[in-house]
PAZAPA-4460 file (N, C-alpha, C; in steps of 0.05 Angstrom, whole numbers, plus 32768, in hexadecimal, padded with zeros to 4 digits):
% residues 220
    n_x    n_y    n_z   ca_x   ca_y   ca_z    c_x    c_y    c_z   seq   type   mol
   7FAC   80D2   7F19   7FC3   80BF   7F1B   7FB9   80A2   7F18     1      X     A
   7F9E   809B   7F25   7F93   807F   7F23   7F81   8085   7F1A     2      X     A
   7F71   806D   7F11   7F58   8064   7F06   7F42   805B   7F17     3      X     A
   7F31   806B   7F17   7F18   8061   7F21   7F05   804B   7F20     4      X     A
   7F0C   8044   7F07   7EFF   8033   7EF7   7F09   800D   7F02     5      X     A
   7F15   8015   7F0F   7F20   7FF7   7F25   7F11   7FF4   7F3A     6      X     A
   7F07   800A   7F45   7EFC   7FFF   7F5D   7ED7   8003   7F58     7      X     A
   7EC1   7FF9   7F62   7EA7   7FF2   7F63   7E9B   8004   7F78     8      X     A
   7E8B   801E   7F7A   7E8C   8033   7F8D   7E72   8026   7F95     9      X     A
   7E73   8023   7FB5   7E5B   8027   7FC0   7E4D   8032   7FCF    10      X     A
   7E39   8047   7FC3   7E31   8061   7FC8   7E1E   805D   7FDF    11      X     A
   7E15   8048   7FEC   7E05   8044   7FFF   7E18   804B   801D    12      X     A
   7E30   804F   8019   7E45   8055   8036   7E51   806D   802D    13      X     A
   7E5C   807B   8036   7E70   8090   802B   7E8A   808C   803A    14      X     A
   7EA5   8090   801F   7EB8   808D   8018   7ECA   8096   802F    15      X     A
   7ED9   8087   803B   7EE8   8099   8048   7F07   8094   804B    16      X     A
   7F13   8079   803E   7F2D   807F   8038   7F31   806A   8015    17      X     A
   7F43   8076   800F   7F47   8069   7FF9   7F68   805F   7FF0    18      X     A
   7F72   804E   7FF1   7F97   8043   7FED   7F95   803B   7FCC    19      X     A
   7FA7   8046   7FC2   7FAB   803D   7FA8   7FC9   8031   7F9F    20      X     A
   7FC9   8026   7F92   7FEA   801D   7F8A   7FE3   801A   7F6B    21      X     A
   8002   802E   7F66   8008   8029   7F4C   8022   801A   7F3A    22      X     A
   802B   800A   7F32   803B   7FFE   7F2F   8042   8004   7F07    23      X     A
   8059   800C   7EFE   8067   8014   7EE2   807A   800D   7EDE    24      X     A
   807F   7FFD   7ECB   8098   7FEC   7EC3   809B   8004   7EA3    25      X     A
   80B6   7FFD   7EA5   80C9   8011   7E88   80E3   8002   7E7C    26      X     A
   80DE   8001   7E65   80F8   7FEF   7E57   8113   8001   7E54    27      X     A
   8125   7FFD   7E5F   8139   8012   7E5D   8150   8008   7E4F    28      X     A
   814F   7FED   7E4F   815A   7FDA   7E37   8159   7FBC   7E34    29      X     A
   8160   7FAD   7E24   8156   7F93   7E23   8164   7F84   7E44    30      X     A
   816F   7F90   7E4B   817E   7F81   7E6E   816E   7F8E   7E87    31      X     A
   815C   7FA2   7E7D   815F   7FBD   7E93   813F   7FC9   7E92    32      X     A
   8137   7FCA   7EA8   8114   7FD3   7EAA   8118   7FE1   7EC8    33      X     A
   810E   7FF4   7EC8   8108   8007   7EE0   80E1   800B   7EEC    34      X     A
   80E9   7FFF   7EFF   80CC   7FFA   7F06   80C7   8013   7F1D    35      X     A
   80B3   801C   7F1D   80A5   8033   7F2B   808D   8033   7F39    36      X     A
   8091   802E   7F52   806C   802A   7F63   806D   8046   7F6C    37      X     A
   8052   8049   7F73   8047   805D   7F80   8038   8050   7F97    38      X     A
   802B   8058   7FB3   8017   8056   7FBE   800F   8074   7FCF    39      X     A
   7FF9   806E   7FCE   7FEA   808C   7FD7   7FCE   807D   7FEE    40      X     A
   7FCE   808A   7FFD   7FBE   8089   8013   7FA8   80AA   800E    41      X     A
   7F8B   80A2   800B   7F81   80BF   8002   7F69   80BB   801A    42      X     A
   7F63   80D3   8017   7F54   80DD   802F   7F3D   80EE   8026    43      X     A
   7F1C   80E9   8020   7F14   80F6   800D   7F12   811A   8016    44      X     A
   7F02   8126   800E   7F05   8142   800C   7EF0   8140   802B    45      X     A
   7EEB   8157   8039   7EE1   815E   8052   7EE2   8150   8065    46      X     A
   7EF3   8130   8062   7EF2   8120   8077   7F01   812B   8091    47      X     A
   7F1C   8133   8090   7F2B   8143   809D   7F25   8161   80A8    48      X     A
   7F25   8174   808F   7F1D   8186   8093   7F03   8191   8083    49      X     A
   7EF1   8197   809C   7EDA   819E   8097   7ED9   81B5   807A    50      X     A
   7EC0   81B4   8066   7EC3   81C6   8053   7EDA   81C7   8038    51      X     A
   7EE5   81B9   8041   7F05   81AD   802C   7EFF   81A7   8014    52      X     A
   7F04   81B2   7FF8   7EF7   81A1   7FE3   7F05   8187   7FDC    53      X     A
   7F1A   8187   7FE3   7F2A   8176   7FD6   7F34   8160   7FEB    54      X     A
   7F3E   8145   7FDF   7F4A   812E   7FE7   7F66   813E   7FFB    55      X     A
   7F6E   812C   8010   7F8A   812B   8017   7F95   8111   800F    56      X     A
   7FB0   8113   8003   7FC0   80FD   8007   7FD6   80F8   801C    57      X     A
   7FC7   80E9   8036   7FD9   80E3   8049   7FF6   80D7   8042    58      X     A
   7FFB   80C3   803C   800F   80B4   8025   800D   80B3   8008    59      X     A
   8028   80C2   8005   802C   80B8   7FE5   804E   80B9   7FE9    60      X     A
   8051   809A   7FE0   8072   8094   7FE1   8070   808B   7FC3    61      X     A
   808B   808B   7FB8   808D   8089   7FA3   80AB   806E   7FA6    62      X     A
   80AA   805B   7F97   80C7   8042   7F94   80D6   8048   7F79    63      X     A
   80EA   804C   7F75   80F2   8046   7F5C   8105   8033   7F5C    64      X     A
   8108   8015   7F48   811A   8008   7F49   8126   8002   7F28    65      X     A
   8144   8009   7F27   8146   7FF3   7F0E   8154   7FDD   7F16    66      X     A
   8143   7FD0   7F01   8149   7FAC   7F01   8154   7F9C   7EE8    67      X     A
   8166   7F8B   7EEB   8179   7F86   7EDD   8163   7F65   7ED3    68      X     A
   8166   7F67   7EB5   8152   7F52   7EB1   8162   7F40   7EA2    69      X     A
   815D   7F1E   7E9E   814D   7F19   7EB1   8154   7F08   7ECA    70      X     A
   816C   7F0E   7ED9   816D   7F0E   7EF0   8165   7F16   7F02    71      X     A
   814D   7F2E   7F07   8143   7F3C   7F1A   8152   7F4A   7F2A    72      X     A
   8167   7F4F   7F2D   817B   7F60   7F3C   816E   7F7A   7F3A    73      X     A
   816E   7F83   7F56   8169   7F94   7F54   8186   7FAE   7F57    74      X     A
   8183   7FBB   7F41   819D   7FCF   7F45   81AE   7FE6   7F53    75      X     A
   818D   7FEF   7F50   8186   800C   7F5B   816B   8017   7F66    76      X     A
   8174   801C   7F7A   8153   802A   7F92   8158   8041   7F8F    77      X     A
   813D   8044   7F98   8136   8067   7FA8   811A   8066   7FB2    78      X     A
   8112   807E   7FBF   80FB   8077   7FCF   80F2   8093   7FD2    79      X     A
   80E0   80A1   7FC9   80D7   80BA   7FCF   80BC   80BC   7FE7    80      X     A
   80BF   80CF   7FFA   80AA   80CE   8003   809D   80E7   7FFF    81      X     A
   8084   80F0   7FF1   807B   8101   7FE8   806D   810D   7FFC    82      X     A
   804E   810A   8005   8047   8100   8016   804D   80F5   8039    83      X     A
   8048   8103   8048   804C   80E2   805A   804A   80F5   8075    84      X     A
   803B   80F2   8090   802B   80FE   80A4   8041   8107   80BF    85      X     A
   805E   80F6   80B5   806B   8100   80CA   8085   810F   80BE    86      X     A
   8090   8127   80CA   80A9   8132   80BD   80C3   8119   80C1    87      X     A
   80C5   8111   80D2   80D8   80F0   80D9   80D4   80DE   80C3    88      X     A
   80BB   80DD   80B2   80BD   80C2   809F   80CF   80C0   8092    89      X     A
   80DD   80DA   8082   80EF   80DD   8070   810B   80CA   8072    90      X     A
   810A   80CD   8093   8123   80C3   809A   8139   80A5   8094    91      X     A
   8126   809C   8091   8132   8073   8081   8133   807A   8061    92      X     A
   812A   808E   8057   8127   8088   803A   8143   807D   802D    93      X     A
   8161   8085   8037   8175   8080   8030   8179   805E   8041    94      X     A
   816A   8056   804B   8168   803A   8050   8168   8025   803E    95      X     A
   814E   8035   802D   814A   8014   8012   815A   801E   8001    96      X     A
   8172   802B   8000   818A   801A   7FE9   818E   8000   7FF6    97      X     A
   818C   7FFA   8014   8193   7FD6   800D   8184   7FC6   7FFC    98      X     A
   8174   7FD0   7FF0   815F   7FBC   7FD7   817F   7FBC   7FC5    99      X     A
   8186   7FC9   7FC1   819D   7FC2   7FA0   81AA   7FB2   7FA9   100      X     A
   81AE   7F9C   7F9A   81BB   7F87   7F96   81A4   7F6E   7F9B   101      X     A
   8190   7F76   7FA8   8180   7F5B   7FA9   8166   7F56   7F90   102      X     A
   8160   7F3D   7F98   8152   7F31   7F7F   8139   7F33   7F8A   103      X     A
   8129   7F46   7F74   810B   7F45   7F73   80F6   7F38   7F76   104      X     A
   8101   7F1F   7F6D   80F7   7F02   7F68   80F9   7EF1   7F7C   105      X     A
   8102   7ED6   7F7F   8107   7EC4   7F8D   8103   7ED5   7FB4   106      X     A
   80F8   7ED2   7FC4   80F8   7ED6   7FDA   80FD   7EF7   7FE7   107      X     A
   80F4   7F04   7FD1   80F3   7F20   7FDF   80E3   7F2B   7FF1   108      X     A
   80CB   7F25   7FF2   80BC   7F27   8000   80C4   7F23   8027   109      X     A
   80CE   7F0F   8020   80D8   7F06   8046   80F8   7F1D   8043   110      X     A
   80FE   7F24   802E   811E   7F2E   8039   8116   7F48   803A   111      X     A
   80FD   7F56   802F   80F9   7F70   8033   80EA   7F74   804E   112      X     A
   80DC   7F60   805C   80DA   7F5F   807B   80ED   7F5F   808E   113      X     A
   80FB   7F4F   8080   8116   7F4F   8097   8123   7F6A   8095   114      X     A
   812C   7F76   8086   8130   7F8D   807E   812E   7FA7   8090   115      X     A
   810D   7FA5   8091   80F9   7FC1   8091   80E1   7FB5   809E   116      X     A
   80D9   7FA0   80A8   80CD   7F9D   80B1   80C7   7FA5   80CD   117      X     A
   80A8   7FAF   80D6   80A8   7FB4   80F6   80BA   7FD3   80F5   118      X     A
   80C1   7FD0   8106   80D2   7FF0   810F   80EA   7FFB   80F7   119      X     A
   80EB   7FEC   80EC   8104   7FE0   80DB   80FB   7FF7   80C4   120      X     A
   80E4   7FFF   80BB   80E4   8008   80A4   80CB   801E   809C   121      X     A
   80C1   801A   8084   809F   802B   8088   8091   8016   8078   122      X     A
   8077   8014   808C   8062   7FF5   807C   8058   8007   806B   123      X     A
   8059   801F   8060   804E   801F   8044   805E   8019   8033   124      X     A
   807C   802A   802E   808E   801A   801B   808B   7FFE   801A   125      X     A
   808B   7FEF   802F   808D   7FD0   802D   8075   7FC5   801F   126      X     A
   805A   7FD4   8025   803E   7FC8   8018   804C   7FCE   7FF9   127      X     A
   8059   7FE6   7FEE   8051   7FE5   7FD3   806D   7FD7   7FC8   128      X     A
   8089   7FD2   7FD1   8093   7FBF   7FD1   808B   7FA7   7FBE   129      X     A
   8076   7F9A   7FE1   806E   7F81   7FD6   805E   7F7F   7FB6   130      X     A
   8054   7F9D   7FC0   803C   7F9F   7FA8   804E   7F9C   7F8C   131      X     A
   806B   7FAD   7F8A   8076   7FA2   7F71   808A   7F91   7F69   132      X     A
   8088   7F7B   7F7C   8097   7F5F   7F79   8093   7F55   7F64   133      X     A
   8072   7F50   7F60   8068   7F41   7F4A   8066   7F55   7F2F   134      X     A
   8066   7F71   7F36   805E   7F7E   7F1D   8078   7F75   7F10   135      X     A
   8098   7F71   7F1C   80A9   7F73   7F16   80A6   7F58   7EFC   136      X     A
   80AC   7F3D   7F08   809D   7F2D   7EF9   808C   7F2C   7EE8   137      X     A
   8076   7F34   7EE7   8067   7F3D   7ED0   8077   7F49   7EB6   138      X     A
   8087   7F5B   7EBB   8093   7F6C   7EB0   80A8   7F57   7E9D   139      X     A
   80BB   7F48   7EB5   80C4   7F34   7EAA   80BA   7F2C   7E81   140      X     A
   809E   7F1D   7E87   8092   7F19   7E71   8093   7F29   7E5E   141      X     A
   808D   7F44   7E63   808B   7F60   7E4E   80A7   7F64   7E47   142      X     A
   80BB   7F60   7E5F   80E0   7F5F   7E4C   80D9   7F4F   7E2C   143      X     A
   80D8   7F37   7E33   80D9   7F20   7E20   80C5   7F35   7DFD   144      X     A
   80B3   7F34   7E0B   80A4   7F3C   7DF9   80B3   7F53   7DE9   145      X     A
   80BA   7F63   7DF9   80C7   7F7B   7DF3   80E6   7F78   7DE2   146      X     A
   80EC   7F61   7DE2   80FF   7F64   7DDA   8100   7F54   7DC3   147      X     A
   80EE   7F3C   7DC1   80E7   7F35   7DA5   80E0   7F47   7D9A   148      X     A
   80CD   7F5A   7D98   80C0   7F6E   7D88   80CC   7F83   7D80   149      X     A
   80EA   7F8B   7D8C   80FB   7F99   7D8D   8115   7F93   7D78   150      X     A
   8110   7F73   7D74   8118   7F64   7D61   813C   7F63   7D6A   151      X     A
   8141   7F66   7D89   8157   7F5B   7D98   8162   7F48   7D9B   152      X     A
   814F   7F33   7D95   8158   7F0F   7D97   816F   7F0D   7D86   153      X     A
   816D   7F21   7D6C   8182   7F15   7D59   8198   7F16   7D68   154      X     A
   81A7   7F29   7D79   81BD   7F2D   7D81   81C1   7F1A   7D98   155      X     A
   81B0   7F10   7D9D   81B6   7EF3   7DB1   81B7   7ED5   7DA4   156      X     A
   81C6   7EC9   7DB9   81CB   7EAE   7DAF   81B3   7EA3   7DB5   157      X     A
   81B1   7E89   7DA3   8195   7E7B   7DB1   8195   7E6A   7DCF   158      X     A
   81B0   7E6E   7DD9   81B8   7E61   7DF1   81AD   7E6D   7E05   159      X     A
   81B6   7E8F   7DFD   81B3   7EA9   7E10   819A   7EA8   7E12   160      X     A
   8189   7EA7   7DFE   816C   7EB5   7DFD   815C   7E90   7E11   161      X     A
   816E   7E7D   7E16   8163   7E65   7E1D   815F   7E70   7E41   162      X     A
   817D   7E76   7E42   8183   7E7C   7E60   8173   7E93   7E62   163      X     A
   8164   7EA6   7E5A   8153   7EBD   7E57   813D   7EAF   7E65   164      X     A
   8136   7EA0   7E4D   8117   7E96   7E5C   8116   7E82   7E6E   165      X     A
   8123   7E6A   7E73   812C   7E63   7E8B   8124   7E76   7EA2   166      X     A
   8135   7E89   7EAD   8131   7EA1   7EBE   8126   7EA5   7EC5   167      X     A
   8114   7EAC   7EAC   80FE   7EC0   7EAA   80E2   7EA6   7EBE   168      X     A
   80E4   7E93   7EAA   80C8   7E80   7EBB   80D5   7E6A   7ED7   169      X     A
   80F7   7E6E   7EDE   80F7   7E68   7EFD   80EC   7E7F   7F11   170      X     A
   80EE   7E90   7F05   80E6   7EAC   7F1D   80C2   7EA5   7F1C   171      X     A
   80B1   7E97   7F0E   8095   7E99   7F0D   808E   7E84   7F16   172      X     A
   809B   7E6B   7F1B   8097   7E4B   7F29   808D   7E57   7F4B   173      X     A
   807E   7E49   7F4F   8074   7E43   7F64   805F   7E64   7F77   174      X     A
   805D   7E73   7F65   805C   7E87   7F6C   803D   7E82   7F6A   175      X     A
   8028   7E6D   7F63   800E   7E78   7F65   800C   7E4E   7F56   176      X     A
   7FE7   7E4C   7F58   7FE9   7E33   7F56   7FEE   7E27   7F37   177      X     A
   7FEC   7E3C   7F23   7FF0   7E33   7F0C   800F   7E2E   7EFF   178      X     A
   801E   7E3C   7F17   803C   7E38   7F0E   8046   7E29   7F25   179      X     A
   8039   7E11   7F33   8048   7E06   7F45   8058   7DED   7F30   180      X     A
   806E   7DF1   7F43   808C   7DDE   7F35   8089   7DC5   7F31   181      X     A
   8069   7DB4   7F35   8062   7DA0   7F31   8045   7D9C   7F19   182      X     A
   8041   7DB3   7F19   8027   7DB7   7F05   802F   7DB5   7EE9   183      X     A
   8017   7DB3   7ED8   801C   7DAD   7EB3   8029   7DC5   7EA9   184      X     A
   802D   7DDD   7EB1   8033   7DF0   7EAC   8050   7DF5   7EA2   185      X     A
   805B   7DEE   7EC0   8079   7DF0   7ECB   8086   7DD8   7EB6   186      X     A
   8077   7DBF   7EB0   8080   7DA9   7E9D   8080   7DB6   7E88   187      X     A
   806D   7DC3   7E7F   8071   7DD1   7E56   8089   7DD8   7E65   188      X     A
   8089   7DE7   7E71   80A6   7DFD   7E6D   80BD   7DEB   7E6B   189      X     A
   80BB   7DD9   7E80   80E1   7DCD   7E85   80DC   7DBE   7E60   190      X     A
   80C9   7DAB   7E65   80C8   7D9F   7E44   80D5   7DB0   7E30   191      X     A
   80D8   7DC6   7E2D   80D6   7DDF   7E1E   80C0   7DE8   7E08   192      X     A
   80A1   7DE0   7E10   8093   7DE9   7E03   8086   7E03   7E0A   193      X     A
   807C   7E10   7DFB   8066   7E37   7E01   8057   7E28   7E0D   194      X     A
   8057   7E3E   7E21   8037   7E41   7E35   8021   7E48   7E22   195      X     A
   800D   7E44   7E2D   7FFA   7E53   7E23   7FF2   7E6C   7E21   196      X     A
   7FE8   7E7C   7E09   7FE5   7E8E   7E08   7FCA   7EA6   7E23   197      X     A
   7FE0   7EB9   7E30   7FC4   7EC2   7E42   7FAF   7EC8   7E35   198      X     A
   7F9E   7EC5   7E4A   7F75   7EC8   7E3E   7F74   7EE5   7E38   199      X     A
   7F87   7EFD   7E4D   7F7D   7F10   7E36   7F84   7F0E   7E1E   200      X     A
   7F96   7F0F   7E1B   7FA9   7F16   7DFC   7F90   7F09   7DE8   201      X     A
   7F94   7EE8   7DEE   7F76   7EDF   7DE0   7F63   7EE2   7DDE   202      X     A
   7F5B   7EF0   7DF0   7F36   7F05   7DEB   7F3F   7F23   7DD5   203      X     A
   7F59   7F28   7DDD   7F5B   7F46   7DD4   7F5F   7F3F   7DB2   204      X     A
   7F6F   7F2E   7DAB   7F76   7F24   7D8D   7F5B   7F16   7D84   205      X     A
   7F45   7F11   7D96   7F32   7F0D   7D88   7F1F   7F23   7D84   206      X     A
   7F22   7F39   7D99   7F0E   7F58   7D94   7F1A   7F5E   7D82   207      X     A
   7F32   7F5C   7D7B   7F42   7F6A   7D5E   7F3E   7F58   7D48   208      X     A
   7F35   7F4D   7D43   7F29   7F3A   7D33   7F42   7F23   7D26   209      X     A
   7F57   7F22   7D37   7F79   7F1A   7D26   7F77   7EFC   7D38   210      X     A
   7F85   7EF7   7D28   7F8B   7ED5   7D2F   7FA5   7ED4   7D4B   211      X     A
   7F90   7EBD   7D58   7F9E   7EB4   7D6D   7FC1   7EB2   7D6B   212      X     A
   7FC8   7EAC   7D55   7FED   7EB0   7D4E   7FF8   7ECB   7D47   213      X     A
   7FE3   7EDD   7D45   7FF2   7EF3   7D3E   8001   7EFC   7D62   214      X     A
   8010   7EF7   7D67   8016   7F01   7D89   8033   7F02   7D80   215      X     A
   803E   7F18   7D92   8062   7F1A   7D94   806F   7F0E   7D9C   216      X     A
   805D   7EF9   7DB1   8070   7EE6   7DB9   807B   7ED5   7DB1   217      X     A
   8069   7EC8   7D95   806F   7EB8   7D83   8089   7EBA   7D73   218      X     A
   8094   7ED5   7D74   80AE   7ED8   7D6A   80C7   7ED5   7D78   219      X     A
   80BF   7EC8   7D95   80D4   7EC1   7DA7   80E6   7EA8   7DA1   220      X     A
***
């Protein structure tokens, strides 16, 4: 289910718990993306039980949300618990439908504490939660992309597709120091000039040997 190839093993200690989070965004239409975390709590093989070949997974909860883009609304919850050490955990899962109707973006983080926080809820859901606040966002970006390349814009006005990206880069202001609402960044944008292109894309269009303009975004 995960990749190994993320984490740096160091064979001088031996292993004894391992948390992974997985976070999957899906285009379900140019308005609409359903995002999907996983987290798993693993337990390697004999730690528990003596002679055991295999791993336990103490936790594995599963989030599913669709999100209404690019407003971040969120529409629709669910919450599987696959996994999980007590027969009682199950019991809140019909809790986080209060996620539908709230916004992914702007201040979720404090409203999913208030929420579920403390006794209120389960701190693993909430760790992977937080964990796909930002994937959500990210995702954001890949709409846009997705929908130039999909060659959707035609059917929008250039007003619509204005208020699009608008949206799209108020939900990313202030969220880290390169998008603070006072930095050169946040100015291209209101100015209405392109950001700069990310460093991967620009390393990767240079391993492909293609020019820095060949990108999809350019057709935005």
């Amino acid at each position: 289910m995960f990749s190994d190839k993320l984490f740096l093993v160091d064979a001088d200690y031996p292993l004894i718990h391992t948390r992974q989070y997985q976070v999957q965004a899906f285009r379900m239409s140019a308005e609409r993306f359903l995002l999907r975390g996983a987290v798993v709590d693993e337990k390697p093989a004999g730690l528990y039980i003596e002679n055991d070949p295999d791993p336990i997974w103490m936790h594995h909860m599963i989030i599913e949300l669709e999100i209404v883009y690019p407003s971040f609304l969120i529409e629709k919850a669910s919450v599987e618990f696959k996994n999980h050490p007590h027969l009682g955990c199950t019991e809140i899962t019909d809790d986080y439908k209060k996620l539908e109707g709230m916004s992914i973006a702007r201040g979720f983080n404090a409203k999913v504490r208030e929420l579920f926080g403390s006794s209120r809820g389960c701190t693993h859901i909430g760790a992977l939660l937080a964990a796909m606040a930002p994937a959500a966002i990210q995702t954001g970006w890949s709409m846009r992309v997705g929908t130039a390349a999909a060659g959707e814009d035609s059917a929008k006005s250039s007003q619509d597709l204005q208020e699009q990206r608008v949206k799209q880069f108020a939900s990313t202001i202030n969220t880290c120091h390169m998008w603070d609402e006072n930095g050169e960044l946040v100015a291209k944008v209101r100015a209405g000039e392109e950001v700069e292109m990310p460093m991967p894309i620009v390393r990767r269009l240079r391993d492909l040997g293609r020019d820095e303009t060949d990108w999809l975004v350019s057709r935005d």
